[in-house]
C-alpha positions as CSV (number, residue, x, y, z in Angstrom):
1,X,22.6,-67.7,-37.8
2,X,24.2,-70.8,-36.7
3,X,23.5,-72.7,-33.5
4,X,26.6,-71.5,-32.1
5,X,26.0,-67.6,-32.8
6,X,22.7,-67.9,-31.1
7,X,23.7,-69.1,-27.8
8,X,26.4,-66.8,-27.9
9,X,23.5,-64.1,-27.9
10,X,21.5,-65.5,-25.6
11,X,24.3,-65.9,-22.8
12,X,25.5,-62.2,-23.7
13,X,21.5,-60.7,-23.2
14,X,21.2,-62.8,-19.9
15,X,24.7,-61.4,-19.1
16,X,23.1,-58.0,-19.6
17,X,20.0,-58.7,-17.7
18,X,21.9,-59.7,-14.5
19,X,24.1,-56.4,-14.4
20,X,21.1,-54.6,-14.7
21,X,18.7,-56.3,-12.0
22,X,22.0,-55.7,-9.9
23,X,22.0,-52.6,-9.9
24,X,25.2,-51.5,-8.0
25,X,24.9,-48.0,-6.9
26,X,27.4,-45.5,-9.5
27,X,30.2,-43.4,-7.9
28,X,29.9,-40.1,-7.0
29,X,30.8,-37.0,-8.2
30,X,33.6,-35.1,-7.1
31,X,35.8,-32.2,-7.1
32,X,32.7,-29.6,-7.6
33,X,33.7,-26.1,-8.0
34,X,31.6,-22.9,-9.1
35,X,32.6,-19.9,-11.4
36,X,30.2,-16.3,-11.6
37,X,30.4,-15.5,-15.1
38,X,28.6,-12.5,-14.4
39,X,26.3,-11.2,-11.5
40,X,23.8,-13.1,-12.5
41,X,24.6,-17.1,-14.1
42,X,26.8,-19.1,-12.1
43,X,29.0,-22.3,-13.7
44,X,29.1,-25.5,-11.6
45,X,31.8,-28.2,-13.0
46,X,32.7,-31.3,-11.4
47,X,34.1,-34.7,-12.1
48,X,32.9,-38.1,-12.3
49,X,35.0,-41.6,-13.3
50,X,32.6,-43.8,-15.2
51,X,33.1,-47.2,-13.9
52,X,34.6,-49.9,-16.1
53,X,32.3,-52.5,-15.1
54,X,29.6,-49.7,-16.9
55,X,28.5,-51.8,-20.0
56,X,28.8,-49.1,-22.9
57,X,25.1,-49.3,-23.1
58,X,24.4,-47.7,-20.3
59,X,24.5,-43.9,-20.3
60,X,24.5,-41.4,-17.5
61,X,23.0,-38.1,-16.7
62,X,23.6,-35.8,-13.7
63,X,20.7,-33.8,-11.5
64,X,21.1,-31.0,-10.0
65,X,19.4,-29.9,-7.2
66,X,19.3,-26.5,-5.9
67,X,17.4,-25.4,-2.6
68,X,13.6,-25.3,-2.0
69,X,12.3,-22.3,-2.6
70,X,8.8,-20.9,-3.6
71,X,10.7,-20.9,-6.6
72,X,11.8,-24.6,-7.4
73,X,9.6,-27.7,-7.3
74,X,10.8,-29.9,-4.4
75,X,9.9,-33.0,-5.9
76,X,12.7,-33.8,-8.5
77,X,15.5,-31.9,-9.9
78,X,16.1,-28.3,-10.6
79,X,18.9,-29.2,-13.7
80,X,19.5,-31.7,-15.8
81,X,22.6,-31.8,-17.8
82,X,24.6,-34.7,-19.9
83,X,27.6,-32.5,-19.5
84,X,30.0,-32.3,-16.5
85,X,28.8,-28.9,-15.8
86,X,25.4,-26.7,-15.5
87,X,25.4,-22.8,-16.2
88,X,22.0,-21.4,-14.5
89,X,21.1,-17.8,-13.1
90,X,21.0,-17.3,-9.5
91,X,19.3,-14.5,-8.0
92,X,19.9,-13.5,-4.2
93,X,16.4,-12.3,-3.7
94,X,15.1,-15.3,-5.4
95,X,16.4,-17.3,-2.3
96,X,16.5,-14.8,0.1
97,X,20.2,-15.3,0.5
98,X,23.4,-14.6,-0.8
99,X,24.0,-18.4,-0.8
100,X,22.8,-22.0,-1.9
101,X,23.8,-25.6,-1.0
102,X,23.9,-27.1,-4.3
103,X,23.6,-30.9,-4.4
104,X,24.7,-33.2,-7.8
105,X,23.4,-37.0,-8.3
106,X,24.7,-39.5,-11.2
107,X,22.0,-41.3,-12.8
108,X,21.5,-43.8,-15.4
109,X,19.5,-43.3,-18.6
110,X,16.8,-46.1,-19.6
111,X,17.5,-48.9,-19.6
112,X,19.9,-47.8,-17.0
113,X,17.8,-45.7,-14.7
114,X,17.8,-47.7,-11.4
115,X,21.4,-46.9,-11.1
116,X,22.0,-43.8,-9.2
117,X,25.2,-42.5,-7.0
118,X,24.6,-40.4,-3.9
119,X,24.3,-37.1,-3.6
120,X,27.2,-34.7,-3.4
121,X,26.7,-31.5,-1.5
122,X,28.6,-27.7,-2.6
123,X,27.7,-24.8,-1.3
124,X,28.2,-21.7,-3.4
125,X,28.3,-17.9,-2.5
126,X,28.2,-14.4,-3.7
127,X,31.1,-12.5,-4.1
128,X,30.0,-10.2,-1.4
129,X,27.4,-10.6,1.3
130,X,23.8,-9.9,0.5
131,X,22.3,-6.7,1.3
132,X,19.3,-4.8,0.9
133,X,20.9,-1.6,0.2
134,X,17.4,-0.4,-2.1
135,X,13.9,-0.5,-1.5
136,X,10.3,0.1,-4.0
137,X,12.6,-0.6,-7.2
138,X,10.5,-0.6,-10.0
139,X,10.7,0.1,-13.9
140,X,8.1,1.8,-16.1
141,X,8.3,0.5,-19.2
142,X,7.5,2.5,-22.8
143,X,8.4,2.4,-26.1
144,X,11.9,3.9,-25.5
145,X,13.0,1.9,-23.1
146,X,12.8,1.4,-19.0
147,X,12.6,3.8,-16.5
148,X,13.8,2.0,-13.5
149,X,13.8,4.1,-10.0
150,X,14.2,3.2,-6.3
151,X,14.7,4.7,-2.7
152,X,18.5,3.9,-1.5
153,X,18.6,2.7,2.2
154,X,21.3,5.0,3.1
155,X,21.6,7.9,0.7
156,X,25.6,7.9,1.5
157,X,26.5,4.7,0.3
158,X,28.3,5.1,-3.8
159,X,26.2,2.2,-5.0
160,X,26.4,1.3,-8.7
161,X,23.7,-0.2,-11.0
162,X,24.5,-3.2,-14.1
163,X,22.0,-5.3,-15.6
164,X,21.9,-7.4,-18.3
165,X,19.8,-9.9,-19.8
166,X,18.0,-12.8,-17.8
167,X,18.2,-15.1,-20.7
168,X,20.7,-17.8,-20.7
169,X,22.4,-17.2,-23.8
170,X,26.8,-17.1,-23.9
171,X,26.2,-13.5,-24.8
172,X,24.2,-12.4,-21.6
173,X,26.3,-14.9,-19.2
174,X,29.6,-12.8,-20.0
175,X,28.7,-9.2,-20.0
176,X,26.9,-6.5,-18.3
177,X,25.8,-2.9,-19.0
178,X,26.3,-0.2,-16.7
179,X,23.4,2.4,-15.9
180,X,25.3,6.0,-17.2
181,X,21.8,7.6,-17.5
182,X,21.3,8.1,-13.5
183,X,18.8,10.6,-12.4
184,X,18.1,11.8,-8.7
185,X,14.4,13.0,-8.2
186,X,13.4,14.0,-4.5
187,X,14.3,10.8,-2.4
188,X,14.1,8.6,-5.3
189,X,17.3,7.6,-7.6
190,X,16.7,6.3,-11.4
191,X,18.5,5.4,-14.3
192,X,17.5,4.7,-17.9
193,X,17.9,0.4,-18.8
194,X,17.8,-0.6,-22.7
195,X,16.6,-3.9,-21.9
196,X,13.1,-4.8,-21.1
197,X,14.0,-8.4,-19.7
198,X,16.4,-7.2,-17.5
199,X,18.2,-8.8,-14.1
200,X,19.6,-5.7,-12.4
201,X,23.1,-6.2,-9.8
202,X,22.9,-3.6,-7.1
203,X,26.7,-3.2,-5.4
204,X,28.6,-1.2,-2.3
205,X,31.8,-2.1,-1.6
206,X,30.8,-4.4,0.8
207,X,27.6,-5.7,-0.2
208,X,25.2,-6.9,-3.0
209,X,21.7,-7.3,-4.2
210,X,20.6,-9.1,-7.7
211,X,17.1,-9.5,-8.5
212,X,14.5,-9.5,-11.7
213,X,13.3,-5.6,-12.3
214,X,9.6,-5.6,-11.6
215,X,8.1,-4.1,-14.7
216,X,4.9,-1.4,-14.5
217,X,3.2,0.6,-17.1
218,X,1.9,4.3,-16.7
219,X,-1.3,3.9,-15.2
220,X,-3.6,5.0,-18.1
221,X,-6.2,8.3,-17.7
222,X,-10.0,7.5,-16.9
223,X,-12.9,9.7,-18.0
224,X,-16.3,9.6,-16.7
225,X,-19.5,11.0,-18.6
226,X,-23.0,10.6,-18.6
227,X,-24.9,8.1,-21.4
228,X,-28.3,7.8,-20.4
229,X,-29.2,5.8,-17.2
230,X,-24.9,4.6,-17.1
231,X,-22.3,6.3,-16.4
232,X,-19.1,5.2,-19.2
233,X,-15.7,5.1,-17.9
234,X,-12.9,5.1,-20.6
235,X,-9.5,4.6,-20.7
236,X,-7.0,5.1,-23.4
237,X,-5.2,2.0,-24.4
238,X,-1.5,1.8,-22.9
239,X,1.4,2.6,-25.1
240,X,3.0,-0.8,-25.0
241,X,1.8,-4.4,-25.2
242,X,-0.1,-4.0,-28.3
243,X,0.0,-7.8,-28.3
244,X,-2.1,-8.1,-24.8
245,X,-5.0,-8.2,-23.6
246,X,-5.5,-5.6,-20.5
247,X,-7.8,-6.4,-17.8
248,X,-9.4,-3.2,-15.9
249,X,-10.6,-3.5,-12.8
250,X,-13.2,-0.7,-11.0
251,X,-14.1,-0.7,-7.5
252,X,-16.6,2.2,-6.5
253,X,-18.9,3.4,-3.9
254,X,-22.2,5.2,-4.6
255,X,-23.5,7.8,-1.7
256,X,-20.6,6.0,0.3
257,X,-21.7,2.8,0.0
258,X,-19.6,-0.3,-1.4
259,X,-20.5,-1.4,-4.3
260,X,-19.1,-4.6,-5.7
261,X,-16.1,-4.3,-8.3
262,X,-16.3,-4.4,-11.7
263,X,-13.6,-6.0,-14.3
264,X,-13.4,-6.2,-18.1
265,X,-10.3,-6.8,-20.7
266,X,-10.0,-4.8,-23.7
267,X,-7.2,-5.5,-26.4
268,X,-4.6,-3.0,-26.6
269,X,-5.9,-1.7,-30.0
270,X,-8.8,-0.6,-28.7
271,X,-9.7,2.1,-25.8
272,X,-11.1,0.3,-22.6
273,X,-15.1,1.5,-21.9
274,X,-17.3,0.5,-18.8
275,X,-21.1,1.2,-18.2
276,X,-22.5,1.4,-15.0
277,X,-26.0,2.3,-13.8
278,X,-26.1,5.1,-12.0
279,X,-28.3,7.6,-9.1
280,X,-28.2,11.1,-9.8
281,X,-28.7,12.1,-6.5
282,X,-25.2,10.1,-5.8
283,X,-21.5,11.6,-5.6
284,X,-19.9,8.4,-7.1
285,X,-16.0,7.2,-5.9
286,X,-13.9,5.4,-8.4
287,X,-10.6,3.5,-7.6
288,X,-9.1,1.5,-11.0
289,X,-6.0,-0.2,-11.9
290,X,-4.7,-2.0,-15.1
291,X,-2.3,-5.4,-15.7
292,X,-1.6,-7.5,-18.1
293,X,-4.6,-10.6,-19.0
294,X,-3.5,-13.3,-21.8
295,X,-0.4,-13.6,-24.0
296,X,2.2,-11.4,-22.0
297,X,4.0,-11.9,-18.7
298,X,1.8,-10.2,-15.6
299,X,2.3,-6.3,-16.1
300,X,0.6,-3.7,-13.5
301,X,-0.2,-0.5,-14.0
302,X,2.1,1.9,-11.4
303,X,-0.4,2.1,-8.7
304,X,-3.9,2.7,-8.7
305,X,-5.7,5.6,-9.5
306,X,-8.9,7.4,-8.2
307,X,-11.8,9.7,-9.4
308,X,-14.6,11.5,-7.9
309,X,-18.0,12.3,-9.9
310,X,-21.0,13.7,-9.1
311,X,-23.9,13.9,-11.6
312,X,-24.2,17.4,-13.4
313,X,-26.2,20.0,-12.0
314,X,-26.3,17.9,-8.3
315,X,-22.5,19.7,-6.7
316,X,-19.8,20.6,-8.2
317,X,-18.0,19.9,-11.3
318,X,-16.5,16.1,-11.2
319,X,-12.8,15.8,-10.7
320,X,-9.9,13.6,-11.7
321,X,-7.0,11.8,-9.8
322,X,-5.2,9.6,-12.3
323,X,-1.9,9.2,-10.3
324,X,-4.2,8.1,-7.7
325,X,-3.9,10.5,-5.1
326,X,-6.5,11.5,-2.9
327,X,-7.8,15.1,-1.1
328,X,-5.3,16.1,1.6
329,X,-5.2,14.3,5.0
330,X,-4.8,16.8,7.9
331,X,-1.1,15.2,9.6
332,X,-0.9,13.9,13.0
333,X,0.8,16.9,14.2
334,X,-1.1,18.8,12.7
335,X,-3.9,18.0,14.4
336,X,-2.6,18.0,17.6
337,X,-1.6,21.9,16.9
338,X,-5.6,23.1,15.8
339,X,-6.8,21.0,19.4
340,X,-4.4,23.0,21.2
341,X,-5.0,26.4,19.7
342,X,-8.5,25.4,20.4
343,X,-8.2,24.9,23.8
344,X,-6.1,28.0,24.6
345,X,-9.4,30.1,23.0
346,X,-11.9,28.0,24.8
347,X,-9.9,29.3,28.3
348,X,-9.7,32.6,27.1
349,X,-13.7,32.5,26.3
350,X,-14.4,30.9,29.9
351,X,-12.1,33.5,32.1
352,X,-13.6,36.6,30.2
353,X,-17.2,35.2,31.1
354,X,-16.7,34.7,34.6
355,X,-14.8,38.4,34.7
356,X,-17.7,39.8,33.1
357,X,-20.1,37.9,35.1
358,X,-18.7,38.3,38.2
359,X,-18.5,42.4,37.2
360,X,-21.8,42.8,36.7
361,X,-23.6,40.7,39.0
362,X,-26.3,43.3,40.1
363,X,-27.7,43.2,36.7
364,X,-27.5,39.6,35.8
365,X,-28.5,38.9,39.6
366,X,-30.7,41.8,41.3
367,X,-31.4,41.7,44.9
368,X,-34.4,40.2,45.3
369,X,-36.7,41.6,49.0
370,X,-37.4,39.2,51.1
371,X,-40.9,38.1,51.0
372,X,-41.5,37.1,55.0
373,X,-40.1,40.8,55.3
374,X,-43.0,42.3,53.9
375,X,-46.0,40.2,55.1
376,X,-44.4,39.2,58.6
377,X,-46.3,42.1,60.2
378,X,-49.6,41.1,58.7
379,X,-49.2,37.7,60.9
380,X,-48.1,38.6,64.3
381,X,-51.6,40.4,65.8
382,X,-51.4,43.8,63.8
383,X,-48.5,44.9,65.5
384,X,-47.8,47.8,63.5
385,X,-44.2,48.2,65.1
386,X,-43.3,45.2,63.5
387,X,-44.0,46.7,59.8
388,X,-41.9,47.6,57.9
389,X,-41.5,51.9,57.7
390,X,-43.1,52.4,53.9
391,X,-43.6,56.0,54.2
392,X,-41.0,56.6,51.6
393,X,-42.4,54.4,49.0
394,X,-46.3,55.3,49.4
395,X,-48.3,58.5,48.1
396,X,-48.6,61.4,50.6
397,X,-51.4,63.9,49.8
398,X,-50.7,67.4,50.2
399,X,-52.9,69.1,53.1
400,X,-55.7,71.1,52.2
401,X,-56.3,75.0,53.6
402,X,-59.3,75.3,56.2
403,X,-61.2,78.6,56.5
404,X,-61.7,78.7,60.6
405,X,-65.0,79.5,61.6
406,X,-65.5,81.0,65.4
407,X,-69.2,80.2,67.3
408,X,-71.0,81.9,69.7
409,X,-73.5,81.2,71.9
410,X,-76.3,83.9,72.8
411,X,-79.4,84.0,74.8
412,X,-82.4,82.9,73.2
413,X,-84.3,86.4,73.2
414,X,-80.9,88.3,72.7
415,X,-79.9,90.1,69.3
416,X,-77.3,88.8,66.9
417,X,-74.3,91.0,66.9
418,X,-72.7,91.0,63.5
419,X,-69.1,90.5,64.4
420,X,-67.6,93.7,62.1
């Protein structure tokens, strides 16, 4: 290289150098528009004119920011994207809203990077307003599918179902399924979803809801038996995940009292088994519930379940819950019914007494004689006018007959005439 070429070089580098360390802030984007390509993924284009003071070195990338949520990190970008556009999904119970302010930023790429443009603000909606329209929507998941119910707000309302995939793929961005299997069962609604990954659209007329479906699994049966000084609780594996590992948890009380909870994971190939010590003077309460440990997205069983044991030949046979429910709870009302009934007998009771009483006072109360009556006479100087007339209450004897016997008196020489 000649003297010539390498000064040529050198002034072209320092050239370089001083655009970089100038660092002139890049235009920003413009013209920012949004497109819903399904329920679910929403397209944000816009435009941006590279400057021509830009050496051809340099090369841009735009960030996109979306709102802070528990969802995004609010610390750097959400997107980022070499194209003039960014396809990502949007949920409206992901936010909380049916809308997001959107903001795009022009950076350079190292070397490049301290040039940046300011930000440009869009704010994007739904089609329709957010609503709630559904409540406790969940999906038990088995080998044949999904089998996703809820509770509708307002059982009058047509609303319709579609879900589709949440992965970003040009497939799942364009279409939707529609739920056809739908199902009414008490004041629950349901409907059968092919998809396991699946980001379900809830519609009215006037409203919408799109969220993730919250997956479950059947909560699996527990048995209880003795084994020496333990009790063994068993499960039978779950039907699906056969790649996890499932984590059991136990929460008991023995003769009512708390004991602390127990956990242990089992692989889906095998059945899940717990020993406990155990009092066989105890009636023993059992509360257990299953997820997902290791290796699989965080699965729950459908609820918890419960069981009741007491040790054989100490009360009655041991009894199952596994859908978790529990021995009947007398109602409010109902309550309130047995107190009254009670009280209407209790008044009953009381005024029959009190007839009854009152009825037959002399026996329940006799007259009782006065005792100053009876001994007054006995104090004031043996006045026996003053006593009390007795005659009635004490013995008479009957009177005795009496031979009368007549005397006479004769002279002391004179004869005794027999009286004939």
């Amino acid at each position: 290289m000649t003297v010539t070429h390498q000064v040529y070089a050198l002034l072209a580098a320092v050239s370089s150098l001083g655009f970089l360390c100038k660092a002139d802030p890049l235009p920003p984007v413009s013209e920012i528009s949004f497109e819903w390509l399904n329920g679910f993924f929403l397209k944000v284009s816009w435009t941006w004119e590279r400057p021509v003071d830009l050496p051809p070195s340099c090369e841009v990338e735009y960030y996109v920011y979306r709102p802070t949520t528990a969802a995004f990190s609010t610390t750097g970008p959400h997107r980022k994207t070499i194209l003039q556009q960014d396809v990502d999904r949007y949920l409206t119970e992901e936010a909380g809203s049916g809308r997001w302010d959107i903001d795009v930023q022009v950076v350079g790429v190292p070397p490049c990077d301290n040039w940046k443009s300011k930000n440009t603000s869009k704010t994007v909606t739904t089609k329709k307003p957010r609503g709630e329209l559904v409540e406790d929507f969940k999906c038990v998941t088995d080998p044949d599918g999904m089998n996703c119910s809820w509770i509708p707000l307002d059982p009058d309302l047509n609303v319709t179902l579609s879900y589709g995939s949440c992965e970003e793929s040009e497939e799942n961005m364009t279409s939707l399924k529609k739920c056809d299997e739908r199902y009414v069962d008490g004041k629950r609604n349901g409907c059968y979803l092919r998809d396991e990954d699946a980001c379900v659209l809830i519609e009215t007329e006037s409203e919408l809801k799109t969220f993730e479906a919250a997956l479950v699994i059947r909560l699996p049966k527990m048995s209880i038996r003795e084994d020496g000084d333990h009790l063994r609780l068993t499960w039978t594996s779950p039907d699906v995940g056969t790649a996890c590992v499932w984590e059991y948890e136990v929460c008991y009380t023995e003769c009512e009292i708390p004991r602390n909870c127990l956990t242990t994971h089992m692989d889906a190939t095998e059945d899940g088994s717990l020993k406990i010590l155990y009092d066989d003077r105890c009636r023993y309460e059992f509360k257990y519930k299953v997820k997902t440990s290791r290796y699989c997205i965080e699965v729950p069983s459908d609820g918890s379940g419960s069981m009741t044991y007491v040790p054989q030949g100490k009360g009655p046979a041991p009894s199952s819950d596994p859908g978790g429910n529990t021995p009947p709870v007398l109602s409010l009302s109902s309550t309130i019914v047995i107190a009254s009934v009670l009280s209407v007998v209790l008044s009953v009771c009381l005024v029959l007494t009190c007839y009854c009483f009152k009825r037959h006072r002399d026996i329940f109360c006799p007259s009782i004689p006065d005792p100053s009556a009876i001994f007054k006479g006995m104090m004031v100087n043996g006045n026996k006018d003053l006593m009390p007339s007795t005659s009635s209450h004490l013995y008479t004897p009957m009177p005795e007959a009496v031979e009368c016997c007549k005397l006479i008196l004769v002279a002391e020489n004179s004869t005794v005439q027999e009286n004939s």
